[in-house]
TORVOMAR-745116 format. One line per 10 residues: for each residue x, y, z of C-alpha. Coordinates in steps of 0.5 Angstrom, whole numbers. Layout:
REM TORVOMAR-745116
X Y Z  ... $
END
This chain:
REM TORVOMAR-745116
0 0 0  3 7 -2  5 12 4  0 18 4  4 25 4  2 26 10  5 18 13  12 21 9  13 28 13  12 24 19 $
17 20 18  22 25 15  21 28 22  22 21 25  29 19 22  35 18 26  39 17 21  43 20 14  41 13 10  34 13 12 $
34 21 13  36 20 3  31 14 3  25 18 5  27 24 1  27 20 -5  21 17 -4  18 25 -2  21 26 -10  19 21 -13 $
11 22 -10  12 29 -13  13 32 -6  17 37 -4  17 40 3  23 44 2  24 47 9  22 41 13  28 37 8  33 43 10 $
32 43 16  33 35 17  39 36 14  43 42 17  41 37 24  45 31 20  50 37 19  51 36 12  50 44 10  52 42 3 $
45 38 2  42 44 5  44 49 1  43 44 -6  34 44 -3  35 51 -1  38 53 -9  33 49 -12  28 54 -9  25 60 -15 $
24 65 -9  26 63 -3  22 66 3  24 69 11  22 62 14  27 58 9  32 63 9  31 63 16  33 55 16  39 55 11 $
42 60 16  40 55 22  43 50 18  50 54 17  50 56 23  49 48 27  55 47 23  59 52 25  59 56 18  58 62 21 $
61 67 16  56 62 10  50 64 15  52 72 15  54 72 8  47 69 7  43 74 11  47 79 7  44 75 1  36 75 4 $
36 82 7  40 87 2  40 84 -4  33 80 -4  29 85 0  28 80 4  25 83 10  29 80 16  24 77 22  25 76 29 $
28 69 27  32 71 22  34 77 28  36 71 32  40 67 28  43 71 25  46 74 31  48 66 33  52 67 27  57 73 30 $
57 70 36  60 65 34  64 68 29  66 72 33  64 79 29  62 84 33  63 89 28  58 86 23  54 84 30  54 92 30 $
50 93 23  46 87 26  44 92 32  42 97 28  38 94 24  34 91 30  32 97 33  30 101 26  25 95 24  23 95 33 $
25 87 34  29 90 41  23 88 45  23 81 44  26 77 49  30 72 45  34 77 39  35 81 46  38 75 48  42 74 43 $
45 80 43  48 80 51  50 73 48  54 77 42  57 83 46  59 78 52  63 73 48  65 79 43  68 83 50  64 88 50 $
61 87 57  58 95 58  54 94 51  51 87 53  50 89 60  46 96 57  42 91 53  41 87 59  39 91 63  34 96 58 $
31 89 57  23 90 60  22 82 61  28 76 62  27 69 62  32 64 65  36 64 59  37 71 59  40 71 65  44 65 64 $
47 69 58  49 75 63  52 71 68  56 67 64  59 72 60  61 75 66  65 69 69  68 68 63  71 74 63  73 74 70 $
68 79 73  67 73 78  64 77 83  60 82 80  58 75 76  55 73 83  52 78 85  48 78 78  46 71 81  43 74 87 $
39 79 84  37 73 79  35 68 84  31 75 88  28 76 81  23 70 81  26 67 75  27 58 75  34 57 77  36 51 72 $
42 46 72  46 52 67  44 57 72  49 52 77  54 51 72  55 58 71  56 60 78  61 54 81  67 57 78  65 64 79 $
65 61 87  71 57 85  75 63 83  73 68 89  76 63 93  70 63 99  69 57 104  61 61 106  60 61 99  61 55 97 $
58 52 103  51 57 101  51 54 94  52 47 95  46 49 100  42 51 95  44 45 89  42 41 96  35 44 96  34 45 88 $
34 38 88  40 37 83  46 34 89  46 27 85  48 31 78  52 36 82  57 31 85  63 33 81  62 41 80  62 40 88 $
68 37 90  72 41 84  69 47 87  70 47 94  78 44 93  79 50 89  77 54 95  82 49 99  78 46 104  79 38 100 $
75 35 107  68 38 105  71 36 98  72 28 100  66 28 104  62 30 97  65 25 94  64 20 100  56 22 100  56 19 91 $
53 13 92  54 11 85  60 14 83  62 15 75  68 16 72  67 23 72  67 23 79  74 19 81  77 23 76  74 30 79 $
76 27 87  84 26 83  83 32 80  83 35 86  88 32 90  93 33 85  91 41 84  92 41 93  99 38 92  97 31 94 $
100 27 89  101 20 93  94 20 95  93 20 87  97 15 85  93 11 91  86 13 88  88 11 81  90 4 84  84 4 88 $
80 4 81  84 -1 78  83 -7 84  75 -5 84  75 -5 77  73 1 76  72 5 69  78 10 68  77 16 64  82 20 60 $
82 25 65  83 21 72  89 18 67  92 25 66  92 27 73  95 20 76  101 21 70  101 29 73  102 25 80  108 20 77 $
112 26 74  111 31 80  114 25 86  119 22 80  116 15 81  118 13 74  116 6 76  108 7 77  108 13 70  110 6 66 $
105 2 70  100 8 67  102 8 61  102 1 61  93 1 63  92 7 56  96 2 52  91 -3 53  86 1 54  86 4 48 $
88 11 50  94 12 46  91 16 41  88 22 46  92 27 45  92 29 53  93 23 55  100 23 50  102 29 53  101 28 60 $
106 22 57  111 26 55  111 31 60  112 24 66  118 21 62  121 27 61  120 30 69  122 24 70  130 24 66  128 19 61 $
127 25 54  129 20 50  123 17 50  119 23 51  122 25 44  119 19 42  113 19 44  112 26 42  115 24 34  109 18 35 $
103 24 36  99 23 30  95 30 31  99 34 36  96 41 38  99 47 41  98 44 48  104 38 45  108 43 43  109 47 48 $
109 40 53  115 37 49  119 45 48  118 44 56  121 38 56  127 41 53  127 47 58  127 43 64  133 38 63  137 44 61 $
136 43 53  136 50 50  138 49 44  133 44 43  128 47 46  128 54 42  130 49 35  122 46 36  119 52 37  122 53 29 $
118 47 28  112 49 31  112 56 27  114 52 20  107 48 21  100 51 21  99 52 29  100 59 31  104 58 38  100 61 44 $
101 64 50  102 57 53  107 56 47  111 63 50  112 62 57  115 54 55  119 57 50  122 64 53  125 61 59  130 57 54 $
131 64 52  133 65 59  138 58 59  142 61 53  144 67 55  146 74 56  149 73 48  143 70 45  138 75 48  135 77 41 $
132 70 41  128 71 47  127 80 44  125 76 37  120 72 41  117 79 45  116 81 38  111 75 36  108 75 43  107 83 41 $
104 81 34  99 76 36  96 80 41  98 76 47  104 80 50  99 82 55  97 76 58  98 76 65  103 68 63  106 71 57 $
108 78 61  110 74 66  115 70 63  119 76 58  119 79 65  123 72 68  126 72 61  130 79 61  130 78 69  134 72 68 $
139 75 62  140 81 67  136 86 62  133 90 68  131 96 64  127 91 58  125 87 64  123 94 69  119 96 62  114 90 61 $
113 90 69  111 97 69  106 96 63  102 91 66  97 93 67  94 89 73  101 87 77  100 80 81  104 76 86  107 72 80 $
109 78 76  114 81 82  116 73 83  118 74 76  122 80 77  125 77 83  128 72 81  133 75 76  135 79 83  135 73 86 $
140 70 80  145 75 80  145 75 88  142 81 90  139 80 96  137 87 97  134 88 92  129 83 93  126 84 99  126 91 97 $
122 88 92  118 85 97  117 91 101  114 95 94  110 88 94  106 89 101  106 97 100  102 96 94  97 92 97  99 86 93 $
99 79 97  105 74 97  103 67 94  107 61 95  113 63 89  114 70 93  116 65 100  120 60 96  123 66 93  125 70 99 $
127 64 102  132 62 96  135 69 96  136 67 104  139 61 102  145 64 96  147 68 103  146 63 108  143 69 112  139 64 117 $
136 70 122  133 73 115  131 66 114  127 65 120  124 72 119  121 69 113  119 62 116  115 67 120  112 70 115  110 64 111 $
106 61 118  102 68 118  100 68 111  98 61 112  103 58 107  107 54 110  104 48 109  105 49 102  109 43 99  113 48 95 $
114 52 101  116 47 106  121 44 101  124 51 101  124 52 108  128 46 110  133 47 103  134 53 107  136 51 113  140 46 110 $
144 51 106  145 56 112  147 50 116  141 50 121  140 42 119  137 42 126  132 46 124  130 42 116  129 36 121  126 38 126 $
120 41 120  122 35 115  120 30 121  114 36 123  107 31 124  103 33 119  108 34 114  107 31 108  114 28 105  114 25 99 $
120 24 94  122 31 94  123 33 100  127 26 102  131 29 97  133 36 100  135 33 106  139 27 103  142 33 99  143 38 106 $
147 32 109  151 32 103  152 39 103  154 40 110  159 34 110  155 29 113  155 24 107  154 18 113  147 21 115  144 22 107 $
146 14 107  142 13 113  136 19 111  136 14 104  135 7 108  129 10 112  126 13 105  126 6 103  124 3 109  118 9 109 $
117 5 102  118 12 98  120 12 91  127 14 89  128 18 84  134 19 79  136 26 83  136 21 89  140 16 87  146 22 84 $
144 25 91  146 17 94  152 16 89  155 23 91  155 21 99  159 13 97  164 18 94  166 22 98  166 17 104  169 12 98 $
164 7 100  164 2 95  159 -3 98  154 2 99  155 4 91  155 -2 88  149 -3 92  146 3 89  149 1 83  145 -7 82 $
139 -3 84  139 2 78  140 -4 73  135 -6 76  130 -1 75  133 1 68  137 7 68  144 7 68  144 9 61  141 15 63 $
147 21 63  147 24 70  147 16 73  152 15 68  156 21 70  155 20 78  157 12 78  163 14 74  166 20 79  163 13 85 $
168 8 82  174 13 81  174 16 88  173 9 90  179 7 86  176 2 81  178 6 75  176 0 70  169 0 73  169 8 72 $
171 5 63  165 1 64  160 5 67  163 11 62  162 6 56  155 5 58  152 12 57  149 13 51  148 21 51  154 23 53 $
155 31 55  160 35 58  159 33 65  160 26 61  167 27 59  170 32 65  167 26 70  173 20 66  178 26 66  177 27 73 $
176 20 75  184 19 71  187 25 74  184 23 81  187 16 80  194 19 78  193 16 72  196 22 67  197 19 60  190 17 61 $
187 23 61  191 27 56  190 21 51  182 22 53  183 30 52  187 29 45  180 25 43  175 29 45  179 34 41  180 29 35 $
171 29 35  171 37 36  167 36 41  166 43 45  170 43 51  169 47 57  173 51 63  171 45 68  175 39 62  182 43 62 $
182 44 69  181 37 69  187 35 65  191 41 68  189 37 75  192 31 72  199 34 69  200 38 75  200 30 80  204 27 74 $
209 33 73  207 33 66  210 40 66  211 40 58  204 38 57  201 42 63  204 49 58  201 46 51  194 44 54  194 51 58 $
196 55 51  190 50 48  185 53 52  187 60 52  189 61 43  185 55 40  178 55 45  178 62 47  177 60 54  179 65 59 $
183 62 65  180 62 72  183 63 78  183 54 79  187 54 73  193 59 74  193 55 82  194 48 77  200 51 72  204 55 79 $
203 49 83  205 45 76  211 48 75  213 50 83  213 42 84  219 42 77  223 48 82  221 53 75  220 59 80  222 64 75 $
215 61 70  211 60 77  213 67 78  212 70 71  204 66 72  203 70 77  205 77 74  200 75 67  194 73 71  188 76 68 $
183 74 74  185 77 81  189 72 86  185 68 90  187 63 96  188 57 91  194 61 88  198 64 93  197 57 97  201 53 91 $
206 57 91  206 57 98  207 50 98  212 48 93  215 54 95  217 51 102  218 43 98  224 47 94  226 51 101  225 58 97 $
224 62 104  223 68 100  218 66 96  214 63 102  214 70 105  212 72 99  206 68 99  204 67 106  204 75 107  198 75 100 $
194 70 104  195 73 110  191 79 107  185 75 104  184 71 109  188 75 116  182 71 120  185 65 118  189 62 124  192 57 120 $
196 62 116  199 65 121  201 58 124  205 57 117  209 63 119  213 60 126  215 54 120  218 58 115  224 60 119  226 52 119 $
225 52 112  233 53 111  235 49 115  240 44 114  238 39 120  232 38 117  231 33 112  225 34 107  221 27 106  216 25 101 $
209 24 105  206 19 102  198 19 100  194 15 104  187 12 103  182 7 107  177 1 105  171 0 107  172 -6 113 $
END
């Protein structure tokens, strides 16, 4: 039996999919039926514009109401510029005569368009033909200014409007969120929730981040009240718990969390969400592995939050175990997912494989970019960073402020020389529109800060037009690199004046400073600062605040807080404290701190086991070493470079120089610190022909050697007495590498040819030094001076330490020997060297 016309237009309004949505069509056809507006607009529901416009030109005279459904169409497919052009068409050149929908459709087309001037033209016409009082166009241009910037033009619309529904004030509201008028947004919600109007869900959702931002515990709590009295509590869970860890208080959150009976992905991912944005790594990494045991389905955002987690503790280990879940998940093509991984391994030491994945993303966006530029910037390769940035300019993603502020730190690491690199990108930063930008202007400040260009840094501050904590933090930090303590906690100081409150990056930087100088006193002041402003609970503080008293030698003090109840340790902090004993000589104390990490089951890190192999060095500890060292087989990272670096120096200090080879064969990416650890390792052993036979290869690859290598090889010529070779390699460094000499330098050359009894060159040394004498210098000379009994020489000497360091007592005992140094009833000795084992 045939379909009836009427049976066919039904089934048009019924068609759930683009092959029956053709059949019906076809069938419309063939029965001599052409319903052209009810085509068009099932079509643009299928977003297939095209076929829209195919039934829209084979109309003779189109009218308002399928002109009307054409610019619908385009403007469902995001066609927005197509949807304008086509109301021009109708309005201008068909004198078609708009209607309210054409208003409103049109008005959609420039929001979305972002095209305020064409929505201007729009406006007037709006008025000249009296639409201003309907509720919807007037709606649609709130929506247009809001989302076009202009929010006095919105809010004059908004407020001459004679009646508002919930949409309307949705609109407004929302506008005012997203362009961080956060309190004004909520003071318009109150005046929406006392005009009578039927909150909705999207009136919520607008409103939470408002609340999250302002950063007020009552607010949270009174529109969690009013979620919990409207009935949407069960739909709310997340936002809430989102709402109130951003506003701090994480127990309120935990307990909205607690009260989901049913909990979805959504919710586990929020919960890990919140725990990372508070600092609580470990507790993501224990909820990750609680969805896991109970089967629970993981979503790519609670994936992304657990790498976040890994990267910030250093658990290599459990990163790998996440990426093992996306793989067989089926994750690997998410490119949030994909980031994060690049962002874990690289945090982690392991760029190589962070360089691979990256070359694997298929559709990287400017967010992967900008991550793997990161990447380099935070293992110090500057000039790989600023070469990926090329890359990502040659391709059609345009760099964004995020780009900017991970690309313009390596700026910063290259150098006072290259500073045009960081200006170009000012420059393109200035193009774009995006110099103003709070990130962006922040991170020129660090960057000429950092290259000690105050007067470009000053300027850009003094432009912002909103300065904020972060902007002084970046501005201090150029002090802080150059030493100037003054000039910091002068900067503090304007700070407080202008009313700006310190965040966590103002105490960690202060605390730095106090640290450079070793200043406890200032110190402790600062200690008491951050308690009154509620930040030394802060991770990132509390770190700085024990590294601090470590460097001013207060050790007492940094365990006394590192053992503090309440104190969340996690990798990090046992890291600084490993790292304090070290610096403080204590090199047993680090080994035990790195036995009690493992008994209080933390996860070393590379930094941990650099800091471990640095102590089994210096106490020449070898069963402890090769106890770190079986453990890093294990693991898998002895290819990695600054592990490799660190077990070549633990070997040769503990004299097992063919260990010290084996371990140095095994790094695959060698680099400077590489090479200048096996030199090192030969001249420490006495083993001088090795280290200038190494140095003559290092030469032969043109590799570009730096002060640290030469003094290396100076070293080792110096115990062998390889004066002849000492002169050429000094000479090397000065004419063929263009190094000037330092201080330690000239101590090695006046020490090498003092102990040869050559005076006259050791003299002559002195006279030339480009650098001023330092206590290393006068301290050679000293020495070989008396092993050659040259009493006038010696006093010499001794009477220039006495100057530098008239302090220092044991220049003055010195002077009682010097009168034996002639004579003959003396017989000089050779005392030997002396060196322990471990029993």
């Amino acid at each position: 039996m045939p379909l009836t016309s009427t049976a066919l237009l039904r089934i048009l309004r019924e068609c759930k999919t683009l092959r029956h949505l053709l059949q019906v069509h076809c069938k419309l056809t063939v029965s001599g039926l052409k319903p052209h507006n009810q085509l068009l607009n099932a079509y643009s529901l299928f977003q297939r514009p095209n076929l829209s416009r195919t039934i829209f030109d084979s109309v003779q005279n189109p009218g308002v109401v399928i002109c009307n459904s054409m610019i619908r169409g385009y403007t469902r497919s995001g066609l927005h510029r197509e949807a304008l052009e086509l109301f021009h068409y109708m309005s201008e050149e068909k004198c078609i005569v708009p209607d309210k929908y054409s208003f409103t459709f049109a008005l959609k087309a420039c929001t979305g368009a972002l095209d305020l001037e064409r929505g201007l033209g729009i406006h007037e016409m709006v008025s000249e033909m009296g639409f201003e009082s309907d509720v919807y166009v007037r709606t649609g241009l709130v929506e247009m200014y809001c989302k076009g910037g202009d929010l006095v033009r919105a809010r004059e619309v908004f407020d001459e409007m004679p009646e508002r529904d919930v949409v309307t004030w949705n609109v407004m509201v929302s506008g005012l969120v997203q362009s961080g008028c956060f309190g004004e947004a909520l003071r318009l919600f109150r005046d929406m929730c006392l005009s009578g109007v039927e909150i909705d869900h999207v009136s919520l959702y607008n409103v939470i981040p408002a609340v999250s931002k302002v950063g007020s515990k009552d607010l949270c709590r009174c529109l969690h009240g009013f979620v919990v009295k409207k009935g949407f509590a069960s739909g709310f869970s997340s936002g809430l718990v989102d709402m109130y860890c951003k506003c701090e208080d994480l127990y309120a959150a935990e307990c909205v969390f607690d009260d989901v009976w049913s909990k979805d992905d959504s919710s586990w991912g929020t919960m890990m969400a919140a725990y990372a944005h508070n600092g609580l790594f470990n507790k993501v990494l224990e909820l990750f592995d609680v969805m896991r045991n109970y089967d629970v389905r993981i979503n790519k955002v609670a994936v992304v939050s657990a790498l976040q987690a890994a990267a910030y503790v250093g658990d290599l280990e459990k990163g790998i175990a996440i990426h093992e879940f996306a793989v067989q998940h089926g994750m690997m093509d998410e490119v949030s997912v994909a980031t994060s991984l690049v962002s874990m391994y690289s945090k982690c030491g392991e760029l190589e494989i962070a360089g691979e994945l990256f070359t694997n993303i298929k559709d990287r966006d400017v967010v992967t970019w900008s991550a793997m530029i990161a990447s380099f910037e935070l293992t110090c390769h500057h000039e790989d960073a600023l070469s990926l940035f090329r890359d990502m300019m040659r391709t059609d993603i345009k760099p964004n402020a995020v780009a900017l502020t991970s690309v313009l730190p390596a700026c910063a690491g290259i150098g006072i020389a290259d500073s045009r690199l960081g200006k170009s990108v000012h420059c393109y930063a200035i193009k774009a529109d995006i110099e103003s930008e709070l990130a962006t202007a922040t991170a020129i400040i660090s960057m000429y800060a950092k290259n000690g260009l105050f007067s470009p840094a000053l300027k850009a501050f003094e432009r912002l037009p909103i300065k904020d904590a972060v902007a002084y933090n970046a501005l201090a930090q150029g002090y802080i690199q150059i030493g100037e303590a003054s000039k910091t906690f002068n900067l503090y100081n304007k700070m407080k004046l202008q009313g700006v409150c310190p965040d966590s990056g103002t105490m960690v930087g202060l605390l730095q400073t106090c640290a450079l100088c070793n200043d406890y006193d200032q110190g402790s002041c600062v200690y008491g600062q951050t308690i009154k402003h509620g930040l030394d609970s802060e991770c990132h503080v509390a770190h700085a605040l024990i590294d601090m008293f470590t460097k001013c030698h207060a050790l007492a003090a940094a365990k006394s807080l590192f053992d503090k109840c309440g104190f969340e340790k996690s990798t990090v902090s046992w890291n600084i404290m490993i790292n304090g004993y070290l610096i403080n000589g204590q090199a047993e104390e680090a080994i035990a701190t790195f036995r009690q990490m493992k008994n209080e089951n933390f996860q070393p890190n590379i930094v941990t086991f650099v800091n471990i192999l640095h102590a089994a060095a210096q106490l020449a500890a070898l069963r402890d070493g090769m106890s770190v060292h079986a453990r890093l087989i294990r693991f898998g990272y002895c290819s990695h470079t600054a592990i490799g670096n660190s077990l070549v120096d633990m070997y040769a200090k503990c004299g097992i120089i063919e260990s010290s080879e084996r371990c140095f064969g095994e790094i695959i990416n060698k680099d400077m610190d590489s090479w200048n650890a096996m030199l090192s390792a030969y001249a420490v052993n006495g083993l001088a022909s090795s280290a200038v036979s190494l140095f003559l290869f290092m030469q032969e690859k043109e590799l570009r050697l730096d002060s640290v290598c030469f003094l290396s090889v100076l070293s080792a010529c110096r115990h062998a007495g390889l004066v002849e070779e000492g002169k050429r390699v000094f000479k090397d460094m000065e004419e063929r590498h263009k190094i000037e000499a330092e201080a330690e330098h000239y101590a090695c050359m006046i020490d090498l040819f003092g102990k040869a009894g050559l005076f006259g060159e050791a003299v002559e040394m002195v006279r030339r030094m480009r650098v001023r004498a330092n206590v290393g210098v006068w301290g050679a000379l000293l020495s070989c001076s008396r092993m050659h009994c040259n009493l006038w020489l010696s006093n010499a000497a001794l009477c220039q330490l006495v100057k530098i360091e008239p302090l220092n007592p044991s220049h003055y005992s010195q002077e009682g020997r010097l009168g034996d140094v002639n004579d003959g009833s003396i017989i000089k000795k050779n005392i030997p060297a002396c060196s322990w084992i471990q029993v």
